[in-house]
DRENVOBA-679515 format. One record per residue (C-alpha): x, y, z; residue in one letter; residue number from 1; chain. Coordinates in Angstrom, 1 decimal. Example, Ala and Ser with C-alpha at 12.3 -4.5 7.8 and 13.67 -1.06 7.14 Angstrom:
BEGIN
X Y Z rest nr kette
12.3 -4.5 7.8 A 1 A
13.7 -1.1 7.1 S 2 A
//
This chain:
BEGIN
X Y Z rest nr kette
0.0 0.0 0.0 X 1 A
3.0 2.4 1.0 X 2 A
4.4 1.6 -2.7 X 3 A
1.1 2.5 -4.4 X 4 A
0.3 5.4 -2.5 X 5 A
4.3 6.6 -3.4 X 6 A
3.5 6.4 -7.2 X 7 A
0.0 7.7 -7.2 X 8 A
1.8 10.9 -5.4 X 9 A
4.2 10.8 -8.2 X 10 A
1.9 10.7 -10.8 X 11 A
-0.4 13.6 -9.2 X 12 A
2.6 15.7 -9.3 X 13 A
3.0 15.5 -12.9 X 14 A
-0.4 16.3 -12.9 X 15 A
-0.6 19.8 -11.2 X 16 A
3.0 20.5 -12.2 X 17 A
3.9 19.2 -15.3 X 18 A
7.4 17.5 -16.0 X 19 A
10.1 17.3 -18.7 X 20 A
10.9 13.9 -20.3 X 21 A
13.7 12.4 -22.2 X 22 A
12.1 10.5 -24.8 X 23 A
14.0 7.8 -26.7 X 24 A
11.1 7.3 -28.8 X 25 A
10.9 10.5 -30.2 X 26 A
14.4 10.5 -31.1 X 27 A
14.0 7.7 -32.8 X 28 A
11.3 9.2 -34.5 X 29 A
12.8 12.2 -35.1 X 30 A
16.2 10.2 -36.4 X 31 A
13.2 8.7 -39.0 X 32 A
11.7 12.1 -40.1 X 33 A
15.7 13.3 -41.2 X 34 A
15.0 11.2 -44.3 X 35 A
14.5 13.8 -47.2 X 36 A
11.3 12.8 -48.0 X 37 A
7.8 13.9 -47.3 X 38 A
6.3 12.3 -44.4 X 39 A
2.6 11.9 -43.2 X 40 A
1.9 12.1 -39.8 X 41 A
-1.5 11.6 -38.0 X 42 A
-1.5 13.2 -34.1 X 43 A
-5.0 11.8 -32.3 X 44 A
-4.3 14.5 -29.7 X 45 A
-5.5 18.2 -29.4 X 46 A
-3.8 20.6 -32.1 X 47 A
-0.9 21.7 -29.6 X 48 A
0.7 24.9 -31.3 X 49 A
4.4 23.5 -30.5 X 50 A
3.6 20.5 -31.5 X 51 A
2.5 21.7 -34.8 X 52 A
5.6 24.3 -34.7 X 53 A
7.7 21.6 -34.4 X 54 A
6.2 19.0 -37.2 X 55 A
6.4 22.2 -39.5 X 56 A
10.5 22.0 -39.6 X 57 A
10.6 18.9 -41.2 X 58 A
9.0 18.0 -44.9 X 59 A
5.5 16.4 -44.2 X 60 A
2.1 17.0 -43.8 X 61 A
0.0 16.8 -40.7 X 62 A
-3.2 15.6 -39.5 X 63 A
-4.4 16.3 -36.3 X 64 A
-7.6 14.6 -35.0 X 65 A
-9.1 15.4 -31.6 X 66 A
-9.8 12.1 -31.1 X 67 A
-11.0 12.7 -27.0 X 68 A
-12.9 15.6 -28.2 X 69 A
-14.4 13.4 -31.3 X 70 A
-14.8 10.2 -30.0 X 71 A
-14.0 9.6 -26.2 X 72 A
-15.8 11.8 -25.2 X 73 A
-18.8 10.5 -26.4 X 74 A
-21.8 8.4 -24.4 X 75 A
-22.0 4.9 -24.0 X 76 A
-23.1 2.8 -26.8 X 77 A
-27.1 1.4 -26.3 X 78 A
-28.0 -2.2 -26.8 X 79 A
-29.9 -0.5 -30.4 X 80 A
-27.0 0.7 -31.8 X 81 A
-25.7 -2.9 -32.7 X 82 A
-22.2 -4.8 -32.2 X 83 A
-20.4 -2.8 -34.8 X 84 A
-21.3 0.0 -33.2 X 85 A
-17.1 0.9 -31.8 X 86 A
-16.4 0.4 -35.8 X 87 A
-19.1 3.4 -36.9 X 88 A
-18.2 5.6 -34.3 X 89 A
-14.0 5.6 -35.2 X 90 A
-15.1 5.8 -39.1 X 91 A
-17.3 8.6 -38.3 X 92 A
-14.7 10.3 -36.2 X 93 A
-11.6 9.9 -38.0 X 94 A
-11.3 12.8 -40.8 X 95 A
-8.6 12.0 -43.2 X 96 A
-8.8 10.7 -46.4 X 97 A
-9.0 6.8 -46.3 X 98 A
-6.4 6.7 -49.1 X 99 A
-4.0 8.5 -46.8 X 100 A
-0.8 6.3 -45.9 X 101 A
0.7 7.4 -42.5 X 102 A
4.7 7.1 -41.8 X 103 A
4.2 7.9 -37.9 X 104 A
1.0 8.1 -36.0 X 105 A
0.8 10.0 -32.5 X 106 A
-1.8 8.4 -29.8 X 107 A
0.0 9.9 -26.9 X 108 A
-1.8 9.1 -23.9 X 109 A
-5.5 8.1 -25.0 X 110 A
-5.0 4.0 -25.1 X 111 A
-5.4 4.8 -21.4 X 112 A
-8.8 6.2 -22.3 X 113 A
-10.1 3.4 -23.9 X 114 A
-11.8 -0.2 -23.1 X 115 A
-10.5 -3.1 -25.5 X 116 A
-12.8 -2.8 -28.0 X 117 A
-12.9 0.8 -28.9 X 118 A
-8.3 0.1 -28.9 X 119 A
-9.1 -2.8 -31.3 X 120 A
-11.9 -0.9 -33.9 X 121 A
-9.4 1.9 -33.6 X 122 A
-6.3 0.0 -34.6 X 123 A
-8.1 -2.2 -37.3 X 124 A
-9.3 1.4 -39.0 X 125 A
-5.9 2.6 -38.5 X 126 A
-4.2 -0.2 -40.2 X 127 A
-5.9 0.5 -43.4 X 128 A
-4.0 3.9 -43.4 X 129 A
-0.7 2.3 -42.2 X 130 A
2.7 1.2 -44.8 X 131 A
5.0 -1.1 -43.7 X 132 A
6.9 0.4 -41.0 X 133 A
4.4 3.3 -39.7 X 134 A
5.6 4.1 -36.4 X 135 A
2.7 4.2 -33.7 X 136 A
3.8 6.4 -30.3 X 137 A
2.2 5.4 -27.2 X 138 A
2.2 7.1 -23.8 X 139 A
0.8 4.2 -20.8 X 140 A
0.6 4.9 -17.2 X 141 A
0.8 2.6 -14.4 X 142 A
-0.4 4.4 -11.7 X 143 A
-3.5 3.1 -10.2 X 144 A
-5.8 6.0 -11.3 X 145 A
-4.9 8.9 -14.0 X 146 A
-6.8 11.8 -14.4 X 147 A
-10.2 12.3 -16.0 X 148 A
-8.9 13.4 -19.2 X 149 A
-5.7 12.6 -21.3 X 150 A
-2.9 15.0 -20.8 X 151 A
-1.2 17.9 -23.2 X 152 A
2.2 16.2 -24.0 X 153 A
4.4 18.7 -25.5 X 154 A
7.0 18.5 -27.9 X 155 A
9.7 20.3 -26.3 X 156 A
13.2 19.1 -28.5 X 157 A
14.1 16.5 -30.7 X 158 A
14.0 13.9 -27.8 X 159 A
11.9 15.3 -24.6 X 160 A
8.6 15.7 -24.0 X 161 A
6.6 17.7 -21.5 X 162 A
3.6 16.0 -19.8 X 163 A
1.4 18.5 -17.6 X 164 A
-2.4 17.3 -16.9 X 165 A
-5.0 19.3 -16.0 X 166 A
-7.7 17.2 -13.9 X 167 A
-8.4 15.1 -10.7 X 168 A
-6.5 12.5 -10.4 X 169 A
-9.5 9.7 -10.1 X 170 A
-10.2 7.7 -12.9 X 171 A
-9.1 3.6 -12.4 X 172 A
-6.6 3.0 -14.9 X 173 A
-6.6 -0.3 -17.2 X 174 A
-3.1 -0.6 -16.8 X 175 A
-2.3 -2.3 -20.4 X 176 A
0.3 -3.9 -20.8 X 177 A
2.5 -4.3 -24.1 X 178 A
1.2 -7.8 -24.9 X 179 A
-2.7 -6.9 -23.9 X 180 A
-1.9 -3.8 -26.5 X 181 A
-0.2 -5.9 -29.1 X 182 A
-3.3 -8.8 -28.9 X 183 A
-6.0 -5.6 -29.6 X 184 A
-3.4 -4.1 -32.3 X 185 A
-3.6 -6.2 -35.8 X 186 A
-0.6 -6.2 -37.8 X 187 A
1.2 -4.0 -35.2 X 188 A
4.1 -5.5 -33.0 X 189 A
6.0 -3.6 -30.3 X 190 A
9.4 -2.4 -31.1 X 191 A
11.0 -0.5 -28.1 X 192 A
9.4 -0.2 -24.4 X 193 A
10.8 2.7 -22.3 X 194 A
10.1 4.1 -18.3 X 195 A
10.1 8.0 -18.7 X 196 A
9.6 8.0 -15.0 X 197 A
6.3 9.0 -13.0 X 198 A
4.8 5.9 -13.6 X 199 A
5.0 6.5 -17.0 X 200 A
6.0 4.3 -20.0 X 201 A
6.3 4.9 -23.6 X 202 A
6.1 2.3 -26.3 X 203 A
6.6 2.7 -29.8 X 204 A
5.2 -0.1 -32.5 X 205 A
5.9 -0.5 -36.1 X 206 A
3.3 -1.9 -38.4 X 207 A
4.2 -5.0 -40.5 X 208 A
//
């Protein structure tokens, strides 16, 4: 209990505070986006203005979906809207073009948002939109409860980010882990796993 209660503090820090990352992730990404080619990136998050500022140094084009504002934030599904009803709602939310093919796709923290069906409708849409090698960035937290919306992760340099959340820290947290994610993510497969600190992991997968 000591333990838990240690690492929900931690994470309730990072919550009022904010904190600076090292991310290894997004300097592999960024190590990625130095090939001179154009890229396409999708970020599921909020249109961050230094986020955007710092996409527009390198050749690509963005698309920035609010998927929370779009889709999670949405009411539970009725018994009338049928099984399929996690595939609608992701079609209807998503607003790029479904030829679109995406090099790196940004969920940040929103897996934490969302129950194992909506991950895998989300992931078999996303797949359509995926070449091989599309790099998918994944924020998880294993604290016991996160807060009742996903956080502003900024892009502060070419390998740290800066996590700051706004809300009470008391919503249960699924806790996924990297083969749970993997099992609800066709034709994606995990390719490095690291502890930012916080209680706070990153994983980036590449699709086959």
């Amino acid at each position: 209990m000591a333990q838990t209660g240690v690492v929900q503090q931690a994470y309730s820090a990072i919550e009022s505070e904010g904190v600076t990352f090292r991310s290894p992730s997004l300097g592999f990404i960024c190590n990625h986006l130095a090939a001179e080619r154009k890229h396409a990136i999708l970020d599921l998050g909020l249109p961050l203005g230094s986020n955007v500022d710092f996409f527009a140094r390198v050749p690509c084009t963005l698309y920035v979906e609010d998927l929370f504002g779009s889709l999670l934030s949405l009411p539970p599904p009725n018994e009338e809207e049928g099984t399929d009803v996690w595939d609608r709602r992701v079609e209807q939310s998503l607003a790029h073009h479904w030829k679109v093919r995406f090099d790196m796709i940004f969920a940040w923290d929103l897996i934490n948002y969302m129950h194992a069906d909506l991950i895998h409708a989300l992931m078999n849409r996303l797949s359509r939109s995926c070449r091989s090698g599309t790099l998918l960035y994944v924020v998880i937290s294993t604290a016991p409860k996160i807060s009742r919306r996903p956080a502003k992760i900024f892009i502060t340099h070419e390998d740290r980010v800066r996590y700051y959340g706004e809300a009470p820290v008391d919503k249960p947290n699924p806790r996924y882990t990297p083969l749970k994610l993997e099992r609800m993510m066709p034709g994606f497969r995990l390719l490095h796993s690291f502890l930012l600190g916080a209680s706070l992991q990153e994983f980036l997968f590449s699709f086959d």
